[in-house]
N, C-alpha and C positions, 0 to 999 in steps of 0.2 A: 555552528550557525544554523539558524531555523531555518527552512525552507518549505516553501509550497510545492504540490506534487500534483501532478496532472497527468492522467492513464489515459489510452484509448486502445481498448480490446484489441486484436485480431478477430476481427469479425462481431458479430449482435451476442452476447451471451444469452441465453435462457435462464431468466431464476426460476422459475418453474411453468406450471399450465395451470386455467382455468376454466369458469364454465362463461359461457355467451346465449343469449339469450336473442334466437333469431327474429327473424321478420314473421313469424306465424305464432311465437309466444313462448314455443316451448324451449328449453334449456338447454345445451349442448355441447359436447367437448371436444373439439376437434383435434385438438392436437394431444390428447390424452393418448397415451402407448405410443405417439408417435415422435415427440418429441420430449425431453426430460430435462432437467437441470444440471446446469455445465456446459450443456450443449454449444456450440459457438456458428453459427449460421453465417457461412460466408459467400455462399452465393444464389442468386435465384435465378432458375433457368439459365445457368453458365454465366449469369453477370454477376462481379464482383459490387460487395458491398461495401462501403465506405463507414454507415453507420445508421442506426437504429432508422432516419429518417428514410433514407434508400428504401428498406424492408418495406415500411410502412407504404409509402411512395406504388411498391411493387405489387403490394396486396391490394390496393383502393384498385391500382390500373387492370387487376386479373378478372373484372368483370366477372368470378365466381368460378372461373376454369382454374382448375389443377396447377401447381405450381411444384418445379423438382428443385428443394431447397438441398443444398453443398453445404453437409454438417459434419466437425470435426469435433469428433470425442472419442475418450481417452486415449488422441494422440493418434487415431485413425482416420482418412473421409471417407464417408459413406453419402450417400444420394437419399431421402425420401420426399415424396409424393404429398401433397398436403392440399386439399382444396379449402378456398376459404368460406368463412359462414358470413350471409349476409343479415347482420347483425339489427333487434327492431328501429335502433338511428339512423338505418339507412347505409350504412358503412360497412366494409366486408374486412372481416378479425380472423388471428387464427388460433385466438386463445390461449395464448403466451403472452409473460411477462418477460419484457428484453432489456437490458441492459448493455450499452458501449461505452462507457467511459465512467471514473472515480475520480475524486479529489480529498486533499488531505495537507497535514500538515508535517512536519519530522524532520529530525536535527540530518544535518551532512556529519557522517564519521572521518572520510581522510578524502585529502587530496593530494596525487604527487605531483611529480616536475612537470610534467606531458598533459595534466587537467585532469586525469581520471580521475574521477571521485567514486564512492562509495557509501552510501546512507542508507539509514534507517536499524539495520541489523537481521530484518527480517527481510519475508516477502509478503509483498500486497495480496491479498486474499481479499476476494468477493463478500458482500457481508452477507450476503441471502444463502450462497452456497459453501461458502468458506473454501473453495478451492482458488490456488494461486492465480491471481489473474492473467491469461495468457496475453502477453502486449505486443500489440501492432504499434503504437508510438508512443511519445510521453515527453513532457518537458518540467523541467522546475521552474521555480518562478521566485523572483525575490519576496516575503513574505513581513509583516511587521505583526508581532504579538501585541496584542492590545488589551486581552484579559486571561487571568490563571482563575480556574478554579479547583482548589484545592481538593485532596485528595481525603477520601474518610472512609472507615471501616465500611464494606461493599458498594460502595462507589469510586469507583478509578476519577482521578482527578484530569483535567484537560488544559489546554492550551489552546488561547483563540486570537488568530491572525487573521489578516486581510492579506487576499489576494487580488492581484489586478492583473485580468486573463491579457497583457496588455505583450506587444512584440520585446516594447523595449525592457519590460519587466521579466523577459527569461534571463535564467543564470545558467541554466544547462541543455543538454539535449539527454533524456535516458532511455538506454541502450539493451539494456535485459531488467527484468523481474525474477528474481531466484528467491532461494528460501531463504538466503545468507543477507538479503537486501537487495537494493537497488544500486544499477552502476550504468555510467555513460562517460559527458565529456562536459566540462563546466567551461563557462564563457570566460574569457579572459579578464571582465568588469569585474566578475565574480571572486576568481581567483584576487585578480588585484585587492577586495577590497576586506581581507584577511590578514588579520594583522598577530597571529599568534606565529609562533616560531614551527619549522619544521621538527619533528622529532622521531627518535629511530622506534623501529619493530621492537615489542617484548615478544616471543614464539612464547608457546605452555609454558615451557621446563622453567621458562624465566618467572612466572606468576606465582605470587605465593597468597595465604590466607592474613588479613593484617590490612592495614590503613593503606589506603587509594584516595586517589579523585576522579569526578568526571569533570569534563571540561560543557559549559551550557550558555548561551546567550538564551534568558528571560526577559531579562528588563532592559536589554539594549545593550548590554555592555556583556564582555566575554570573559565569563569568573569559571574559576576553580571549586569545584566544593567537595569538602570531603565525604568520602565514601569508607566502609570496612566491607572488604571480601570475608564471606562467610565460608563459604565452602567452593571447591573446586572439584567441576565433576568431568574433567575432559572423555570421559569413555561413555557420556551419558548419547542417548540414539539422536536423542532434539540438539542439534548443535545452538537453536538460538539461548538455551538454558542450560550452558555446564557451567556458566559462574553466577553462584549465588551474592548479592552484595546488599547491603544496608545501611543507606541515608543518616550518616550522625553531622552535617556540616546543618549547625542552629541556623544559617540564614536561611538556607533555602528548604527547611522542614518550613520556617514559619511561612516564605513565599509560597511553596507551593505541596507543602506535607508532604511531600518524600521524592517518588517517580510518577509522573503524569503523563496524561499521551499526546504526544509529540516532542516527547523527550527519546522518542525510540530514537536511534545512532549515536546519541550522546558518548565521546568519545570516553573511556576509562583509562587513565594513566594510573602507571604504578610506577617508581621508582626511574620517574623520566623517559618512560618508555610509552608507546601507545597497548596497550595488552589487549582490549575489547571495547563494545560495546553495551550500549545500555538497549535490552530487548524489550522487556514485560516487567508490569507491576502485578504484586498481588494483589488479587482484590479485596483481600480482609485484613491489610497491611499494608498501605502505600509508601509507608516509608522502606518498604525491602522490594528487591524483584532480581531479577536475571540480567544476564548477560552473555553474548558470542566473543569468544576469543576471537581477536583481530587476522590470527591468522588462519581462520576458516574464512572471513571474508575476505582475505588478498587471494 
């Protein structure tokens, strides 16, 4: 099932710094050496942030005094000092580009008895910094595709839904961001409105090289299409890429030429079994790409 995805940081990311250009003309970089990309800004002067507007909010009210921003990177806090630049529009910046929150699109891979679900196959990565997004909350959202654009040699093809940021339009709550994918708790509408059958675990030893499918709602209905496993690399370091696979079911090469994005969790059966999912396309090959054995993401 396709689903909408909707992130909100732990705290303001920083994609990076730049320069501002004060009230006297000349150029200037305040926050150069002092703040970096990755960075996740969660509090100012001991008050927690909710999100990008807070910060901003905090910077206009600093009337140009010192500000002690609560910065957590790589996984430590540290404290710095930043006063703001009163900028020639009259507004005080600190020359940072910030980001709280992503959206998206991508298939749900499993769901058990109890609602836990599991999507996507990977994890959410910032696009500026490519570091996994650290998540403060998230919810999915029921999603409707409305257009494919196919996939062609160094263009990855896509998948385009409508989301409606609306209460009654969540399907789940989610819970962590890891490398393996996305996982929380799915609304019981959601659940309800799944109408494929349960199916057991394939572990490695069960996966062989040979004819698969994935299982994929494109065009509203939830088809099977055949796949071939090319190669199986379980000792490879990238767990989202030890199964290599490639696209031979004629329907859906013509719908949407091979693997496209937001086909990431697409579930892969082998022999009645759940085995992995669908990760990555190649870029100069859409009809092939990757996959995570299912049981790195249980």
């Amino acid at each position: 099932m396709p689903v909408g995805i909707y992130l909100k940081s732990k705290g303001v990311m920083v994609i990076g710094t730049g320069q501002v250009t004060n009230d006297t003309g000349n150029v200037v970089e305040p926050a150069y050496g002092l703040l970096k990309s990755g960075d996740y800004i969660q509090t100012v002067d001991g008050e927690d942030l909710e999100d990008k507007n807070d910060l901003v909010d905090a910077v206009s009210a600093s009337d140009g005094k010192t500000l002690a921003l609560g910065i957590r990177r790589d996984g430590r806090r540290i404290e710095v000092d930043m006063t703001p630049v009163l900028a020639e529009d009259g507004s005080y910046k600190l020359g940072a580009w910030v980001r709280d929150d992503t959206q998206g699109i991508g298939t749900m891979t499993f769901l058990d008895e109890e609602l836990h679900f599991g999507a996507l196959g990977h994890g959410i990565n910032d696009t500026d910094t490519g570091e996994l997004l650290q998540l403060g909350s998230g919810l999915l959202y029921h999603t409707e595709i409305v257009a494919i654009r196919k996939g062609e040699r160094g263009t990855p093809g896509e998948l385009t839904g409508i989301i409606e940021y609306q209460p009654e339009q969540v399907s789940g709550v989610i819970m962590s961001n890891t490398e393996e994918g996305i996982y929380g708790v799915a609304s019981q509408a959601f659940a309800d409105s799944i109408t494929t059958q349960a199916l057991p675990v394939g572990l490695k030893q069960d996966v062989k090289e040979g004819d698969a499918q994935i299982l994929c709602n494109i065009d509203g209905q939830t088809k099977y299409y055949d796949v071939r496993i090319t190669r199986l690399m379980p000792n490879a370091e990238n767990l989202n890429r030890q199964i290599a696979l490639t696209v031979t079911d004629e329907e859906l090469l013509q719908l949407t030429g091979g693997i496209v994005q937001g086909m990431s969790g697409a579930p892969i059966i082998q022999d009645g079994r759940i085995i992995g999912a669908v990760t990555h396309v190649l870029v100069n090959d859409s009809t092939s790409g990757y996959g995570i054995f299912i049981e790195n993401m249980l």
